[in-house]
ROMARKOL-717001 format. One record per residue (C-alpha): x, y, z. Coordinates in Angstrom, 3 decimals, padded with zeros to 6 digits. Last residue first. Layout:
N
+----------+----------+----------+
|        u |        v |        w |
+----------+----------+----------+
|        X |        Y |        Z |
...
+----------+----------+----------+
This chain:
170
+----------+----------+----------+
|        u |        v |        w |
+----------+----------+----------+
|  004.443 |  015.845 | -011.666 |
|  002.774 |  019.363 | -013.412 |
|  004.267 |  022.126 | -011.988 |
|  001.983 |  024.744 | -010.252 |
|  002.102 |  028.323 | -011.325 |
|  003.470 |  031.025 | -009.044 |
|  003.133 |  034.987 | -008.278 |
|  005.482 |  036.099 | -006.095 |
|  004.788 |  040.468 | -004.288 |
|  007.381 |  040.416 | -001.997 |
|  008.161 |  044.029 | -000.258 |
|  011.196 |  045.133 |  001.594 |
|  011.946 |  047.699 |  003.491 |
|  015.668 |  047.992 |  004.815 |
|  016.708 |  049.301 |  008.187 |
|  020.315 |  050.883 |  009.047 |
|  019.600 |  054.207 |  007.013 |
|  022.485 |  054.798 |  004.591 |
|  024.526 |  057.787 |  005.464 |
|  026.941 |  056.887 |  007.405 |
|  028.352 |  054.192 |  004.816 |
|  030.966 |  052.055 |  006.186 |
|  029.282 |  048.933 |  006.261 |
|  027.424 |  049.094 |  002.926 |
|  026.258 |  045.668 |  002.878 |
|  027.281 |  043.645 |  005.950 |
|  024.597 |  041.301 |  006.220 |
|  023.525 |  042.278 |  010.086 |
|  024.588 |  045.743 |  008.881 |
|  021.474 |  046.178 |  006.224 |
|  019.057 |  045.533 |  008.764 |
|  016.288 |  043.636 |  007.453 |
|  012.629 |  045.019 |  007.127 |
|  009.544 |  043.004 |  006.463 |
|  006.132 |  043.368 |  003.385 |
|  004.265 |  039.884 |  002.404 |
|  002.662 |  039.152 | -000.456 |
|  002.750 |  035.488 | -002.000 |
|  000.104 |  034.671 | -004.865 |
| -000.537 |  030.998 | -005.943 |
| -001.538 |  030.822 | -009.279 |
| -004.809 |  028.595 | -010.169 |
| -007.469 |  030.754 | -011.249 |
| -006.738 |  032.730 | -008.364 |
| -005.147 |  031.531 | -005.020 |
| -003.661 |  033.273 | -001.968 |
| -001.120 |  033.523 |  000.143 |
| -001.002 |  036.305 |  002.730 |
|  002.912 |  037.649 |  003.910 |
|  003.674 |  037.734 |  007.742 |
|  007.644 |  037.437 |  007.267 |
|  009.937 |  036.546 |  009.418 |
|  013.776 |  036.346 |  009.289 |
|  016.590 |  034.109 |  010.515 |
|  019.932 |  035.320 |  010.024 |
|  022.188 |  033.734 |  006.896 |
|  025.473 |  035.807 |  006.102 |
|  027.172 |  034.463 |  002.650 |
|  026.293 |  037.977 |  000.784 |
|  023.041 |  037.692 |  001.804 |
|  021.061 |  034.613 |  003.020 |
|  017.622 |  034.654 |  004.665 |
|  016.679 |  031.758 |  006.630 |
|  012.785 |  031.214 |  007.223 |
|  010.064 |  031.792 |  009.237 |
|  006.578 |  032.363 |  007.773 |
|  003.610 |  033.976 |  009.654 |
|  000.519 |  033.395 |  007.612 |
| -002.450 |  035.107 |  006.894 |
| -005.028 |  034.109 |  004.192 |
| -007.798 |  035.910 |  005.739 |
| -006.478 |  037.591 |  009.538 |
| -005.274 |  035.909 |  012.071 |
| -002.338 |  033.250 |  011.763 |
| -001.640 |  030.137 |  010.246 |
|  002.059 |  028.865 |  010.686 |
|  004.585 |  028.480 |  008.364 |
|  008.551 |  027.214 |  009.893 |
|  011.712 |  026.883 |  008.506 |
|  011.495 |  028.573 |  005.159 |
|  014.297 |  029.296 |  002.726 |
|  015.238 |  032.604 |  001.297 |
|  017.928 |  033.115 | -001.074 |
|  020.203 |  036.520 | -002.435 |
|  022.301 |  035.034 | -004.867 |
|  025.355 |  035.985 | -006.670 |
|  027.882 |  036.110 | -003.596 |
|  031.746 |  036.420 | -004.727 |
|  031.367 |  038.712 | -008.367 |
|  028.148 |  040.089 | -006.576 |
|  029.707 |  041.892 | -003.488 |
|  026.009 |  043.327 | -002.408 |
|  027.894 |  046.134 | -000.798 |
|  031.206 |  046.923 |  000.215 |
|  032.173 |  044.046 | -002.312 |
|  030.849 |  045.661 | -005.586 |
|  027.429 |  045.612 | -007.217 |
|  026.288 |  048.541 | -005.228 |
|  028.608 |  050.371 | -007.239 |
|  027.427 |  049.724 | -010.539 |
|  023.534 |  050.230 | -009.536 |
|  024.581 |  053.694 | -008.014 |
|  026.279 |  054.313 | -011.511 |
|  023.110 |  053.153 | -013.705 |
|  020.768 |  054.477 | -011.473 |
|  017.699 |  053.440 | -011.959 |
|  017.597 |  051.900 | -008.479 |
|  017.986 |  047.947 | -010.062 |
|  020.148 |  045.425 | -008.405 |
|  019.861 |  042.172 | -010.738 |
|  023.606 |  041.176 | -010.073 |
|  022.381 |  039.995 | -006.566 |
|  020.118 |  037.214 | -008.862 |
|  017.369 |  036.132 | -006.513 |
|  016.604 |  032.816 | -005.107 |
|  013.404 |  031.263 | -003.492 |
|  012.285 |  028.485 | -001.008 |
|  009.273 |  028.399 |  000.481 |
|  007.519 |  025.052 |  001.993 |
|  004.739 |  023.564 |  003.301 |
|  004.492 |  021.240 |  006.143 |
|  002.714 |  023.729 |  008.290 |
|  000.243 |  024.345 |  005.539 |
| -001.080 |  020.472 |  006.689 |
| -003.182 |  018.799 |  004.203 |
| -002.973 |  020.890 |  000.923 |
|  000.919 |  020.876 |  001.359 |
|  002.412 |  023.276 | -000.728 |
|  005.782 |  023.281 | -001.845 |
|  006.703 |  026.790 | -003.524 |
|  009.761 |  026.755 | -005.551 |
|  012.753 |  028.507 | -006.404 |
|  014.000 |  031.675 | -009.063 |
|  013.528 |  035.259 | -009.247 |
|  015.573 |  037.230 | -011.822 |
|  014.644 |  039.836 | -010.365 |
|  015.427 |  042.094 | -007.861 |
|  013.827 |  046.321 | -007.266 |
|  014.822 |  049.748 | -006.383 |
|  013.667 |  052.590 | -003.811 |
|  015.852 |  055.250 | -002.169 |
|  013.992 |  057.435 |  000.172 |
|  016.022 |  060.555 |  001.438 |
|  017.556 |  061.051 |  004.681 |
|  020.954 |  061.037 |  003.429 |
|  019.996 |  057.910 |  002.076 |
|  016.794 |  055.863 |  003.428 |
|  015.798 |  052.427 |  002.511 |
|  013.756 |  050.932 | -000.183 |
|  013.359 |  047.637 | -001.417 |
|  011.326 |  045.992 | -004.035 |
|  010.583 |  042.279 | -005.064 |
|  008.450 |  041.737 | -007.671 |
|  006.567 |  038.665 | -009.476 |
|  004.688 |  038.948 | -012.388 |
|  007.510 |  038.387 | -014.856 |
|  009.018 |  036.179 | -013.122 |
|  006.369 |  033.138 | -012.780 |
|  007.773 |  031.915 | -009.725 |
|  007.463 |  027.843 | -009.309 |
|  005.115 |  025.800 | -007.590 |
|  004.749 |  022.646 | -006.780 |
|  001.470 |  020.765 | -004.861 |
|  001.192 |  018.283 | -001.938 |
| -001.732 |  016.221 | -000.984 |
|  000.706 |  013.366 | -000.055 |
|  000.236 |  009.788 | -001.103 |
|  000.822 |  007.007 |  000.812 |
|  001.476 |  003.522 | -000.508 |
|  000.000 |  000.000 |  000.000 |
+----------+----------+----------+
């Protein structure tokens, strides 16, 4: 006799998916975006707890629209791209929370080699079969040691994850 899971696969569709930053230079708001988003999204019908989230963005990908601020975050005081090409996420932990389609979801976020645990309340939904992931958090840009010897870079990041994903067929 064998088991069978109620589990689904998903994958990012890229060009509906965003993730944005913003933080604060010299007191003014600097926003820009990743792509190049790649991973998957295991979800288990049965039990969300069991799910999973795991997702990769190209580093390289840095976009301000600033050609010369994008160019310099490249480089090893910041995102260091040439050593550390991904920026990844993997979950730990989803739990249910309050609110319509709320979860809390704990993961490991890796930049630039660092890893810190980080959590996200983001809402998952479904439409006509894409899973949508939305969730909004802040990281402090010294815990992964991008721009360490700027004073005039704000400490705390904003991001906000906005992954749409279509299931793969077994």
């Amino acid at each position: 006799m064998s088991t069978t899971t109620s589990a689904q696969k998903f994958i990012p569709i890229e060009n509906d998916s965003k993730i944005k930053f913003a933080i604060k230079n010299f007191g003014l708001t600097v926003d820009g975006t990743f792509s190049g988003l790649t991973g998957t999204l295991t979800v288990n019908n049965e039990s969300i707890e069991k799910s999973e989230i795991a997702l990769s963005v190209n580093a390289a990908s840095v976009n301000t629209e600033n050609k010369a601020r994008d160019k310099h975050l490249k480089n090893e005081d910041y995102f260091d791209v040439a050593t550390h090409p991904l920026i990844s996420f993997k979950s730990t932990k989803i739990t249910k929370t309050t609110g319509l389609h709320k979860f809390v979801v704990v993961g490991n976020l890796t930049i630039k080699g660092i890893t810190k645990p980080t959590e996200v309340v983001a809402t998952i939904t479904t439409k006509e079969g894409v899973k949508l992931i939305k969730g909004t958090f802040e990281v402090s840009r010294k815990t992964f040691k991008i721009g360490d010897r700027s004073m005039v870079l704000s400490d705390s990041v904003k991001l906000n994850v906005s992954i749409s994903c279509k299931e793969v067929q077994p």
